[in-house]
C-alpha positions as CSV (number, residue, x, y, z in Angstrom):
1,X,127.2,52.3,31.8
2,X,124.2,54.5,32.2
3,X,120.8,54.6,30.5
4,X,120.0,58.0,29.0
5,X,116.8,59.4,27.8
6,X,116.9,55.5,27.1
7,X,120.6,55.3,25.2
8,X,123.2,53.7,26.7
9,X,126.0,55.6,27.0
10,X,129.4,53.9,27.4
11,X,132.9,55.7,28.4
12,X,135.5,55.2,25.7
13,X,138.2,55.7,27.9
14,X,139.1,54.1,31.2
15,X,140.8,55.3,34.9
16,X,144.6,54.8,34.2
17,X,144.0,55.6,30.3
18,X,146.4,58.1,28.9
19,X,144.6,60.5,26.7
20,X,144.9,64.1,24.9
21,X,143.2,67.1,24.0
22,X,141.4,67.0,20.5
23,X,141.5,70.6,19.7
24,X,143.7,72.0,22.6
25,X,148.0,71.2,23.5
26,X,147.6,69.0,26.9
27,X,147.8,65.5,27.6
28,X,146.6,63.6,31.0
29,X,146.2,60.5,32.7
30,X,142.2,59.8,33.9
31,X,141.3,59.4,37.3
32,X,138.0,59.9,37.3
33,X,134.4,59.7,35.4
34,X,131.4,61.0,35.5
35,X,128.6,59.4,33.0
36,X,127.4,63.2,31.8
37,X,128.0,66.6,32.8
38,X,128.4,67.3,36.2
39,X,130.2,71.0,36.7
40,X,129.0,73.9,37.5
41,X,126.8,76.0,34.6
42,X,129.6,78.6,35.4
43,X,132.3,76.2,34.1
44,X,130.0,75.2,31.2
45,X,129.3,78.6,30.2
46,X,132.4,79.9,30.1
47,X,133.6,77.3,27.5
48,X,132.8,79.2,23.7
49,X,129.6,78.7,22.4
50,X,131.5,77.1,19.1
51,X,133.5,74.9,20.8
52,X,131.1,73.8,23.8
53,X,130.5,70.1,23.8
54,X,127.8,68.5,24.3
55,X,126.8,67.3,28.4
56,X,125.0,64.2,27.5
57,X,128.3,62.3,27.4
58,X,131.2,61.4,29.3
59,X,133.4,63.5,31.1
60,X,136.7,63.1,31.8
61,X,138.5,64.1,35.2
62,X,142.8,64.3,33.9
63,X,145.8,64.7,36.2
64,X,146.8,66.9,33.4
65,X,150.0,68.8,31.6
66,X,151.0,70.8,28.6
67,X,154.5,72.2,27.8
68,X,154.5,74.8,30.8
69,X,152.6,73.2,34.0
70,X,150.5,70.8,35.3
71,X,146.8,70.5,36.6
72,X,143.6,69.3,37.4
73,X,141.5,69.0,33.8
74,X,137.5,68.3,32.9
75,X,136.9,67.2,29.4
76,X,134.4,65.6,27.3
77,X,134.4,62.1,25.6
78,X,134.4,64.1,22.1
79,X,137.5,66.0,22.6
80,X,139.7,63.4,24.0
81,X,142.1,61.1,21.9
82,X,144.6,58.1,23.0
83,X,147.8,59.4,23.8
84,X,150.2,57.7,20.9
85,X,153.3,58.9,22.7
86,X,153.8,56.4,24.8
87,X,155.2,58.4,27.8
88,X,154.1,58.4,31.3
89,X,152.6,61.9,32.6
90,X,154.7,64.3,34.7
91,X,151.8,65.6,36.8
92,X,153.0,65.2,40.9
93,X,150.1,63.5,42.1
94,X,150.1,60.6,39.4
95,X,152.3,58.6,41.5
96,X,150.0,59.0,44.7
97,X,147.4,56.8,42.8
98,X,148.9,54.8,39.9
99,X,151.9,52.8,38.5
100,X,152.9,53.3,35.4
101,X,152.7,50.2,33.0
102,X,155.4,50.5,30.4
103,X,153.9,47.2,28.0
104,X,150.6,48.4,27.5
105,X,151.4,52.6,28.2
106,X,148.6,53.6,30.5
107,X,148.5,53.3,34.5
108,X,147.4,51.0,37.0
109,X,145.6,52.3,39.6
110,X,148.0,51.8,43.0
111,X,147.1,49.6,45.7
112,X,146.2,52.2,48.2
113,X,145.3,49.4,50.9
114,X,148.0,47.3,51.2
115,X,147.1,44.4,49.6
């Protein structure tokens, strides 16, 4: 958690978490989080002014798919859902840094040092 402008703000979704796009068709598995924005203002401003979220929240780094490829995504708290379909992503790289849990569909990050 961090304190901002003297709110706590607390990530809703975990690394491993299995998550999709409010408004748009993809679906990812999270491997990262940053505690507010923190792109580029070029990224930021290229994202329509009606649909821009705020950047005093989460954001979300996906290993990340829709119906025709896969890829690297950046998305706010406020547009991400659970992922209710229960299937593990297809993205290549998932398997370098998790295992997919089939009881409680989401993934566990891998054990990258042997332990």
């Amino acid at each position: 958690m961090k304190y901002t402008d003297g709110k706590i703000v607390a990530a809703q979704f975990g690394i491993g978490d299995v998550v999709k796009h409010r408004i748009f068709p993809f679906r990812g598995v999270i491997f990262d989080i940053d505690a507010e924005f923190d792109n580029t203002d070029e990224w930021y401003e290229a994202i329509p002014a009606e649909v821009r979220p705020r950047k005093d929240q989460p954001y979300y780094h996906l290993l990340a798919e829709n119906e025709d490829t896969e890829y690297v995504a950046y998305v706010s708290q406020q547009n991400l859902l659970n992922d209710e379909t229960g299937e593990p992503v297809r993205h290549p790289q998932v398997s370098e840094y998790f295992d997919w849990n089939p009881e409680y569909r989401r993934y566990d990050l891998r054990d990258t040092f042997g332990h």
